[in-house]
C-alpha positions as a Markdown table, in Angstrom:
| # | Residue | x | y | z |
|---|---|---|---|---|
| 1 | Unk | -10.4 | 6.7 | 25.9 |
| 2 | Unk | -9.6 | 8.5 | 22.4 |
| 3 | Unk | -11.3 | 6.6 | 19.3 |
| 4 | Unk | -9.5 | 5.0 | 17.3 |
| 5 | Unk | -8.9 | 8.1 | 14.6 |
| 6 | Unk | -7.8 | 10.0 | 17.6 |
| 7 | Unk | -5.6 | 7.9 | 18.9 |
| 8 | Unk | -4.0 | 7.7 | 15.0 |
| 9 | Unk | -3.3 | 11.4 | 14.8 |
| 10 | Unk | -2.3 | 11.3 | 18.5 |
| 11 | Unk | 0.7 | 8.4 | 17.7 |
| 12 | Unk | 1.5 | 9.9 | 14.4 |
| 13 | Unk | 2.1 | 13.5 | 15.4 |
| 14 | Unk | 4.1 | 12.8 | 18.3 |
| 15 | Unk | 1.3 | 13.3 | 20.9 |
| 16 | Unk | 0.0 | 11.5 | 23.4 |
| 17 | Unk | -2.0 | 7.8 | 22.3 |
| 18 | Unk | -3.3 | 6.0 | 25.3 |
| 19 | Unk | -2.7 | 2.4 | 23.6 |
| 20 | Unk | -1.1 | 1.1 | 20.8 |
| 21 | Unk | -2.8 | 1.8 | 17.1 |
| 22 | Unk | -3.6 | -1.6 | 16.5 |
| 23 | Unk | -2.7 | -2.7 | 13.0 |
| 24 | Unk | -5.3 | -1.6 | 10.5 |
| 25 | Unk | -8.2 | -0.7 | 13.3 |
| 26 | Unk | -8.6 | 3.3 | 12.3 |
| 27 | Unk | -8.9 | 2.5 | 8.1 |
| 28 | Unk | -12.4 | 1.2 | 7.0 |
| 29 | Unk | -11.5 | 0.5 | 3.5 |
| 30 | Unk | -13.2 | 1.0 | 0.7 |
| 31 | Unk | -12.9 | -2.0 | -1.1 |
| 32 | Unk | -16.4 | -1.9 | -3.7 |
| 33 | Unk | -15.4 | 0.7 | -5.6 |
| 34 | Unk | -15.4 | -0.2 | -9.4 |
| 35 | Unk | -11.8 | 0.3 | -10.0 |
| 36 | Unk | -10.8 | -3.0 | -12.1 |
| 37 | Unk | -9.2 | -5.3 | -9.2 |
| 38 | Unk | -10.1 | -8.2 | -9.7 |
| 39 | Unk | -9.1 | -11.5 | -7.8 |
| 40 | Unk | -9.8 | -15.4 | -8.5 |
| 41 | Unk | -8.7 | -18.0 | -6.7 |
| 42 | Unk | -7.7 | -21.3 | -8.7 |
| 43 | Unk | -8.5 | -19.4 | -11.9 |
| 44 | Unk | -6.7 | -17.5 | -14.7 |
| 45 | Unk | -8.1 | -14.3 | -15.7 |
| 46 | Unk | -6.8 | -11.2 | -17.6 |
| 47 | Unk | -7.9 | -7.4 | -16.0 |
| 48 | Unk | -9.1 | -4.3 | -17.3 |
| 49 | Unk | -5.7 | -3.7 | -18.3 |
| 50 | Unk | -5.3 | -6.8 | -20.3 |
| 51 | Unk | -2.4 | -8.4 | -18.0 |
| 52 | Unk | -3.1 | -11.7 | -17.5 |
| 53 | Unk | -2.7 | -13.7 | -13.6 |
| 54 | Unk | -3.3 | -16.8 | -12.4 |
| 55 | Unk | -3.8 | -17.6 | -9.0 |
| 56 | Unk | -2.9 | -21.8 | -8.4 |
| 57 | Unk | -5.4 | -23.3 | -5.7 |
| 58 | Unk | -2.6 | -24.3 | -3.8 |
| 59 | Unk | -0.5 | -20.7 | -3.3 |
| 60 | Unk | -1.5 | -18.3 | -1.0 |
| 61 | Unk | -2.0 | -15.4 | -3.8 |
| 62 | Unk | -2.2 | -14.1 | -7.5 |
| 63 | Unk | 0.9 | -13.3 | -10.0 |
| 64 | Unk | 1.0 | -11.8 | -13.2 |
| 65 | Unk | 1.6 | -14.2 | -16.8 |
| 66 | Unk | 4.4 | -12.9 | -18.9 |
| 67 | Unk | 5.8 | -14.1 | -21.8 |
| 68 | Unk | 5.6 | -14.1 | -25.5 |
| 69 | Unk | 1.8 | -15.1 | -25.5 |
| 70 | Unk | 0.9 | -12.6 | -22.3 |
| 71 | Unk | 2.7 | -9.7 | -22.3 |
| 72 | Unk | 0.8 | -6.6 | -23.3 |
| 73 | Unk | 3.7 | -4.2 | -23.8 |
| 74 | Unk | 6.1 | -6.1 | -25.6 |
| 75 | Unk | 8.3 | -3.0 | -27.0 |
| 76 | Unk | 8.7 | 0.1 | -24.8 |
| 77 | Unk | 9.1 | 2.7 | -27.7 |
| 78 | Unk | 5.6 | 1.3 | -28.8 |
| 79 | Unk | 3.4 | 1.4 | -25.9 |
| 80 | Unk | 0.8 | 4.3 | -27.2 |
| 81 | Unk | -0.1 | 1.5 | -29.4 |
| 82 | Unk | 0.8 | -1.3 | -27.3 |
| 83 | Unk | -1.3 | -0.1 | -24.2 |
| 84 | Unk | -4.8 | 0.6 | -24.4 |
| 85 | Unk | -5.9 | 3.0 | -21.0 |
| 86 | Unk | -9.2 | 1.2 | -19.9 |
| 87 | Unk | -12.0 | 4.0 | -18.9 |
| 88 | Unk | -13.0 | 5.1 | -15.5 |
| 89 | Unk | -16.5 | 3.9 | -14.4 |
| 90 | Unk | -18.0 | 6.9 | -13.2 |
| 91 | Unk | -22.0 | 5.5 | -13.1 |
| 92 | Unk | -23.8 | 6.2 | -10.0 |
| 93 | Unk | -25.0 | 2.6 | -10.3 |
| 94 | Unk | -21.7 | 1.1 | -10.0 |
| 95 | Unk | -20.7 | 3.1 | -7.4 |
| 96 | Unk | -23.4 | 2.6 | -5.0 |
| 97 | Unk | -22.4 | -0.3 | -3.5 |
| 98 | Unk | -19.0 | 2.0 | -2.2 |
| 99 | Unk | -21.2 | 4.8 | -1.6 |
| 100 | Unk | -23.6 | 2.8 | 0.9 |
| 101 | Unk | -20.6 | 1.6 | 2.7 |
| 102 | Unk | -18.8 | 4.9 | 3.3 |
| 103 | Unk | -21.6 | 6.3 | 4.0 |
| 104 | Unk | -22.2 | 3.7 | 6.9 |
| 105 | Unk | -19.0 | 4.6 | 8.9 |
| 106 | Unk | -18.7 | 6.5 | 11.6 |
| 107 | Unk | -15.7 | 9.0 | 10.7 |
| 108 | Unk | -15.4 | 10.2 | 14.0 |
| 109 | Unk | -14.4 | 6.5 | 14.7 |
| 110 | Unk | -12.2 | 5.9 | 11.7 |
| 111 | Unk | -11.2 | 7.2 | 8.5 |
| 112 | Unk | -13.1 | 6.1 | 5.4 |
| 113 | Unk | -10.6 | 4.7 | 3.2 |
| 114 | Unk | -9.6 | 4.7 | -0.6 |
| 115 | Unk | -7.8 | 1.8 | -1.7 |
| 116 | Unk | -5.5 | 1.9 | -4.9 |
| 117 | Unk | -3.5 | -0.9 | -6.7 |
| 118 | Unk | -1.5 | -1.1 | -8.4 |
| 119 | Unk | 0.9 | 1.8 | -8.1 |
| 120 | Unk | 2.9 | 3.1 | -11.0 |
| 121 | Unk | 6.1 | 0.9 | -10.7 |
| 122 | Unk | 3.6 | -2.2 | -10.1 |
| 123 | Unk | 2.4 | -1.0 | -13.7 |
| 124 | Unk | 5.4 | -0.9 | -15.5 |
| 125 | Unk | 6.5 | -4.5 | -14.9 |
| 126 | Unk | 2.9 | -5.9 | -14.9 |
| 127 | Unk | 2.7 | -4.5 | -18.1 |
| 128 | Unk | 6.3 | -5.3 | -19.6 |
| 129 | Unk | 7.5 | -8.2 | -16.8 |
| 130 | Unk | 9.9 | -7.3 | -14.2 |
| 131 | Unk | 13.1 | -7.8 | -16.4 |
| 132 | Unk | 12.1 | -5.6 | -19.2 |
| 133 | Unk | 11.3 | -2.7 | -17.1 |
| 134 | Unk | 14.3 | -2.5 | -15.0 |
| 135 | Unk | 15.9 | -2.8 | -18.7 |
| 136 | Unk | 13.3 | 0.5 | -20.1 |
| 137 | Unk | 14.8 | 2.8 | -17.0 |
| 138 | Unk | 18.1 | 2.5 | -18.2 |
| 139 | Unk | 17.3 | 1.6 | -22.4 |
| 140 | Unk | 14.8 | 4.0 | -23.1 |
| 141 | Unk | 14.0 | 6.2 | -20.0 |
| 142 | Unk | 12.3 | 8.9 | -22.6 |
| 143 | Unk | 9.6 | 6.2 | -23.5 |
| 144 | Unk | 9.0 | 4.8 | -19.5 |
| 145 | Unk | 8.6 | 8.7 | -18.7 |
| 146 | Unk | 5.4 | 9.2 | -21.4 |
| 147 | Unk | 4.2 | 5.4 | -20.1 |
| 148 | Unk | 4.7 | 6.8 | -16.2 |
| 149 | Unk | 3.3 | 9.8 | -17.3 |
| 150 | Unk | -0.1 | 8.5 | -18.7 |
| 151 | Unk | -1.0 | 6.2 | -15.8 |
| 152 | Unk | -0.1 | 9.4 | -13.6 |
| 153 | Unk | -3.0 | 11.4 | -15.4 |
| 154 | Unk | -5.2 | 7.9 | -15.2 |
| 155 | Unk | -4.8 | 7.7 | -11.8 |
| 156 | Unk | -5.0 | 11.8 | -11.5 |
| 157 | Unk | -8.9 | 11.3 | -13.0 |
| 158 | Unk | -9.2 | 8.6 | -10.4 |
| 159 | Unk | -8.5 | 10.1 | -7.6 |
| 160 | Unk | -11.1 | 12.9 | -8.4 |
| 161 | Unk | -13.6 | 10.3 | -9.0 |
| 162 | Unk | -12.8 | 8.6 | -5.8 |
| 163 | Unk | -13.0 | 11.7 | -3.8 |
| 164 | Unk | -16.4 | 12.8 | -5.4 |
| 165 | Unk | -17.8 | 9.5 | -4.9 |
| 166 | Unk | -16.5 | 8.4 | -1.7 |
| 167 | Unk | -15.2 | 11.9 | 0.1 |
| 168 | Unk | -12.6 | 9.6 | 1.0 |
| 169 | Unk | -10.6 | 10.4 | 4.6 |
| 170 | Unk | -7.4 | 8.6 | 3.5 |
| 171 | Unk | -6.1 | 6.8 | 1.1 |
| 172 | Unk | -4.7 | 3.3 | 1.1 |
| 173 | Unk | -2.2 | 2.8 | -2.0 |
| 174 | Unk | -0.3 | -0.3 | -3.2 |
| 175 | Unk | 3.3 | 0.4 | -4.8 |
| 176 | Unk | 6.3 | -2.2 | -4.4 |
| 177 | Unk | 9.0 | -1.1 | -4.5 |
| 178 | Unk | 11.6 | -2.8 | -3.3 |
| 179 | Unk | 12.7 | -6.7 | -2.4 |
| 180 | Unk | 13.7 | -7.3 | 1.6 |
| 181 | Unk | 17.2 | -6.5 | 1.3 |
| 182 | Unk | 17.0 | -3.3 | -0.9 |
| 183 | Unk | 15.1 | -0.9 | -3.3 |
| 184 | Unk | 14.7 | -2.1 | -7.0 |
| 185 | Unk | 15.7 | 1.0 | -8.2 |
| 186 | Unk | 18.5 | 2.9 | -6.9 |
| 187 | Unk | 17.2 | 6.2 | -5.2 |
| 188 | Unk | 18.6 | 8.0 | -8.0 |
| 189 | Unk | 16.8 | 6.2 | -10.6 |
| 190 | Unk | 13.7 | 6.4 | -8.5 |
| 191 | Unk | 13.6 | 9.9 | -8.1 |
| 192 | Unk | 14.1 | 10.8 | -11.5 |
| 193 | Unk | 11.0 | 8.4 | -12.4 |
| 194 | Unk | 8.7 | 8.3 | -9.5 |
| 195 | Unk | 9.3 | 11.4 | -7.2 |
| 196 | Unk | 7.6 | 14.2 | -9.2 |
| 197 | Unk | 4.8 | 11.5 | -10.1 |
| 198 | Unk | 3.9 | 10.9 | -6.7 |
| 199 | Unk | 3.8 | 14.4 | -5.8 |
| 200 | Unk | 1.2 | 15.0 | -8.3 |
| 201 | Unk | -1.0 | 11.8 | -7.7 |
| 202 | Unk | -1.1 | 12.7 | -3.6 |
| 203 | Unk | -1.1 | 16.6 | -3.6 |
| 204 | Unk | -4.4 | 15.5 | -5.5 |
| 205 | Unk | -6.1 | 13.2 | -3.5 |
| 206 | Unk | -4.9 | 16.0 | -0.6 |
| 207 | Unk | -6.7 | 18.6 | -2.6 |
| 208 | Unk | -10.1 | 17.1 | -2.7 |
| 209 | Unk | -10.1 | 16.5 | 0.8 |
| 210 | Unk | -8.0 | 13.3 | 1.6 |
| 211 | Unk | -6.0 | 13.9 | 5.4 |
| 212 | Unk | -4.0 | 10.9 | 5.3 |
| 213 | Unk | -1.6 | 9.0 | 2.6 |
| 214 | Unk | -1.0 | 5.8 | 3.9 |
| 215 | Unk | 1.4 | 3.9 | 1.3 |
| 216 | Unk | 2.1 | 0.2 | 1.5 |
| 217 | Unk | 5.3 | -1.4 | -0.3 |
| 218 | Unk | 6.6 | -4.2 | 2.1 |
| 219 | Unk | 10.2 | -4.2 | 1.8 |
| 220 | Unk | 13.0 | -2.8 | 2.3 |
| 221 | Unk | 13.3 | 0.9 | 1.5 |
| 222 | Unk | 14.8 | 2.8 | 3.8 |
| 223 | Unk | 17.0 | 4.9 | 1.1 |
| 224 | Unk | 13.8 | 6.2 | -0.1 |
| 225 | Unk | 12.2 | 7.4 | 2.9 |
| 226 | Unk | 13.5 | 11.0 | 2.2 |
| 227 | Unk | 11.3 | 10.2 | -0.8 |
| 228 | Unk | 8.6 | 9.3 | 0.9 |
| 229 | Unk | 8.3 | 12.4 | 3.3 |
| 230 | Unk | 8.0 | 14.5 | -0.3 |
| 231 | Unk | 6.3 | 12.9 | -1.9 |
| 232 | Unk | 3.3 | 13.3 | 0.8 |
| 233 | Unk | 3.2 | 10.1 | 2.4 |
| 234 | Unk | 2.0 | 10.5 | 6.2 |
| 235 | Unk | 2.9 | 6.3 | 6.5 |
| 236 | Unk | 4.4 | 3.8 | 5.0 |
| 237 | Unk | 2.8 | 0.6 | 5.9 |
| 238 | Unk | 5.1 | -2.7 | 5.1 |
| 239 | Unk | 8.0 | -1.8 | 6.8 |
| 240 | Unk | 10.0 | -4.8 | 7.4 |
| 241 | Unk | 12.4 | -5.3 | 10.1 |
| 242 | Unk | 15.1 | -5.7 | 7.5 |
| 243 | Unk | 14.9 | -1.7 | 7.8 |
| 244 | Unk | 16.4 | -0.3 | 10.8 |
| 245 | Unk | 12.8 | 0.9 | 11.9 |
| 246 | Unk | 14.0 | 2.6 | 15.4 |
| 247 | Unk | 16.7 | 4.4 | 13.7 |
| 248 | Unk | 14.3 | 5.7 | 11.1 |
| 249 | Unk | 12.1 | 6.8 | 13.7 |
| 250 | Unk | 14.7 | 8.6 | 15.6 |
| 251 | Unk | 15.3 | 10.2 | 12.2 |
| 252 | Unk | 12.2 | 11.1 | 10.7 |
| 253 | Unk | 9.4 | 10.7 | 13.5 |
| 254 | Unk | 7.2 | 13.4 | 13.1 |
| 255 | Unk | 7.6 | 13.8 | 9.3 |
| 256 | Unk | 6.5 | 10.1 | 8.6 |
| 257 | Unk | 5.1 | 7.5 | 10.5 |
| 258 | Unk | 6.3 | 3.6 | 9.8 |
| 259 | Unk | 3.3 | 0.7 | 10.3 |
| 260 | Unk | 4.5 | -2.7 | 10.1 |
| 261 | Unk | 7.5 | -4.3 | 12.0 |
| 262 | Unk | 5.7 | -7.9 | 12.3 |
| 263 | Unk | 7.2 | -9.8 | 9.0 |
| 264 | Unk | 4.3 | -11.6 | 7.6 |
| 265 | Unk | 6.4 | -14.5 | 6.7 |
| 266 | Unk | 8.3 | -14.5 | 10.2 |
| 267 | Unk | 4.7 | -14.8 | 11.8 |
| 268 | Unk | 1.9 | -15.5 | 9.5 |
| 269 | Unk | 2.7 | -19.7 | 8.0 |
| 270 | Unk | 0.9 | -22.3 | 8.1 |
| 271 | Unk | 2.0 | -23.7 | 12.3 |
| 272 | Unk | 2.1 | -20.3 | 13.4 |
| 273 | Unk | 1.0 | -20.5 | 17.2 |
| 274 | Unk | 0.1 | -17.7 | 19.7 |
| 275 | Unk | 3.2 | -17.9 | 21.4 |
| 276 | Unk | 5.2 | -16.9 | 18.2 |
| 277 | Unk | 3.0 | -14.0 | 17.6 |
| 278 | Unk | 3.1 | -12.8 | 21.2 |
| 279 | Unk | 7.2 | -13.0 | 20.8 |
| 280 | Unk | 7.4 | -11.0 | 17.8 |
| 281 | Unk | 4.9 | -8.3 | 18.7 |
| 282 | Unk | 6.8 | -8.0 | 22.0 |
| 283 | Unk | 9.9 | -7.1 | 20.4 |
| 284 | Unk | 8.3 | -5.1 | 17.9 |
| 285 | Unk | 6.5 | -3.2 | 20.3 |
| 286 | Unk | 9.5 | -2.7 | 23.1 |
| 287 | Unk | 12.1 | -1.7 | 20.1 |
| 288 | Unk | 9.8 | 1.0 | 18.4 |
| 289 | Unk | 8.4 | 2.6 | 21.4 |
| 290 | Unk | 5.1 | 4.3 | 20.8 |
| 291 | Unk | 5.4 | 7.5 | 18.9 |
| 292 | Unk | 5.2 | 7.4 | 14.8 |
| 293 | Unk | 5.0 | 3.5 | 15.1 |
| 294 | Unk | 1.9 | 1.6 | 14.4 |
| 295 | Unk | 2.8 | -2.7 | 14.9 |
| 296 | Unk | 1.1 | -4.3 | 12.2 |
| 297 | Unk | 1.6 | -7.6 | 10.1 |
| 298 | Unk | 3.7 | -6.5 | 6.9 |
| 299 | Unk | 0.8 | -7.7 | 4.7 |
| 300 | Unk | -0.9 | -5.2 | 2.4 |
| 301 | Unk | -4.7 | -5.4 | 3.6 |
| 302 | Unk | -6.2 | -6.5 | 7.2 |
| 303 | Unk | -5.7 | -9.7 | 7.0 |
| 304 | Unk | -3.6 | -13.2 | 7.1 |
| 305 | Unk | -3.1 | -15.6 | 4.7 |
| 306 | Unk | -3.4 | -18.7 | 7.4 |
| 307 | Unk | -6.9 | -18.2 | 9.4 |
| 308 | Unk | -6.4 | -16.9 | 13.3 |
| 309 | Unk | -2.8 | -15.0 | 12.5 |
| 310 | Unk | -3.9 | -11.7 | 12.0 |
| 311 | Unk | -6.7 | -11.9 | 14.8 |
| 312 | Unk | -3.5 | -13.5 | 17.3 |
| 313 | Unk | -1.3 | -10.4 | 16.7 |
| 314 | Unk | -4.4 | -8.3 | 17.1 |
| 315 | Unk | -4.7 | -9.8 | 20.9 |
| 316 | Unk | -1.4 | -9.3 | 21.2 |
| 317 | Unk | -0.9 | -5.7 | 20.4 |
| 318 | Unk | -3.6 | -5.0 | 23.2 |
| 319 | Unk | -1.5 | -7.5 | 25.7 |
| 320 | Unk | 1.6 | -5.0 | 24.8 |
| 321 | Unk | -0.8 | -1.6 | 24.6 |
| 322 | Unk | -1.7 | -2.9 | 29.0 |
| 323 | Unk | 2.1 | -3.2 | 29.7 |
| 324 | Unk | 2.8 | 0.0 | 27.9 |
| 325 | Unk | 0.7 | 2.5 | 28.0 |
């Protein structure tokens, strides 16, 4: 029986996986290092970043504050003094809870992760609000290329400190980019803005020893898949059935692999039930086949948002991994 890394690199290089890589089973993520996320439920908090969220006891997750009162980057053509670039704790101390924990996996097992949010679209409109920034790319694309441009070299020091710390297998980064029907930008725009970014940030974290890219945006973005592949991305995790996830396969298996296929929303509610899951992982499962697919909840970590889902589809993918394999 191959380990769970082995049977990654097996499915994602067109080999030959005895089962089906189940969900997020061959990531150990990283999730102490001091990077700045912070999370608090029924609370209202601003980050290191100055961005205010709130997070309502009775919603599921977190969402950035705009408006007049909130907003930190009120005027594009002002953010150098608008946006103040928080430091990078580098401190042994800080890092030692991270270091312990990576340096309790077994990497022959699974890859110890990196885990990165949020990306540098998520920036732009947590910084500005979603309206404004679509506005920026088309207003004043000179000022959203210096903005882009300075959270690229943050993230650039980063990733160095990750690696050093950590000696990170893989990396796990956040960056949505698109709603369920289509991209935000179009793939014009977004290669112009994001593109040579991207290549920088993960030829970086490839260069200090990283062997796998896994990017999450759930959504649809199957127009910027081509993107994707040059960017350095070895799988995009998210992918929603909205995107025609056999065709891409067919089209660019063994250049990208796509994990996801089980909309959260479609499977993980409040009266979701064990017979819903096992429907939707079967079709998942019979319609992608089992090269460069990975069947996995759309949600960006390893877990639900209603207790028992993710641990269901879990079962599930083994109950399909039997029939299968």
């Amino acid at each position: 029986m191959l380990t769970k890394r082995q049977n990654l690199l097996e499915t994602i290089k067109g080999g030959n996986p005895d089962r089906f890589v189940n969900q997020y089973e061959f990531l150990n993520l990283i999730m102490e290092a001091p990077l700045g996320l912070e999370m608090y439920y029924g609370k209202t908090w601003k980050d290191i970043w100055g961005i205010t969220w709130n997070w309502p006891e009775d919603q599921i997750g977190w969402f950035p504050v705009h408006g007049e009162e909130h907003t930190v980057l009120k005027d594009i053509t002002q953010w150098k003094e608008q946006v103040k670039i928080p430091p990078i704790e580098t401190s042994d101390e800080a890092w030692a809870p991270a270091i312990a924990h990576a340096n309790s996996v077994d990497r022959n097992e699974e890859f110890v992760a990196g885990f990165f949010v949020p990306g540098l679209f998520e920036m732009t409109h947590l910084l500005m609000g979603m309206e404004n920034a679509l506005t920026a790319f088309y207003e004043e694309p000179e000022a959203m290329h210096e903005l882009i441009e300075a959270l690229t070299q943050r993230e650039l020091e980063c990733a160095k400190v990750i690696c050093e710390k950590i000696h990170v297998d893989a990396m796990f980064h956040h960056d949505d980019w698109g709603s369920q029907i289509n991209s935000f930008l179009s793939p014009e725009m977004f290669k112009e803005f994001f593109v040579p970014y991207y290549k920088r940030i993960y030829a970086c974290y490839k260069a200090n020893g990283v062997e796998l890219i896994v990017h999450h945006s759930d959504c649809y973005a199957a127009n910027l898949v081509p993107f994707m592949i040059e960017m350095g991305i070895d799988i995009w995790q998210g992918v929603m059935n909205t995107n025609n996830i056999p065709e891409l396969i067919k089209q660019y298996g063994g250049q990208i692999s796509f994990m996801g296929g089980l909309h959260s929303g479609l499977v993980d509610f409040p009266a979701w039930t064990p017979e819903n899951c096992a429907k939707h992982v079967e079709e998942a499962c019979k319609a992608n086949g089992k090269k460069y697919f990975i069947p996995c909840l759309t949600s960006g970590q390893p877990l639900s948002a209603f207790p028992g889902a993710y641990d269901e589809v879990s079962k599930q993918i083994d109950r399909m991994s039997k029939q299968m394999f």
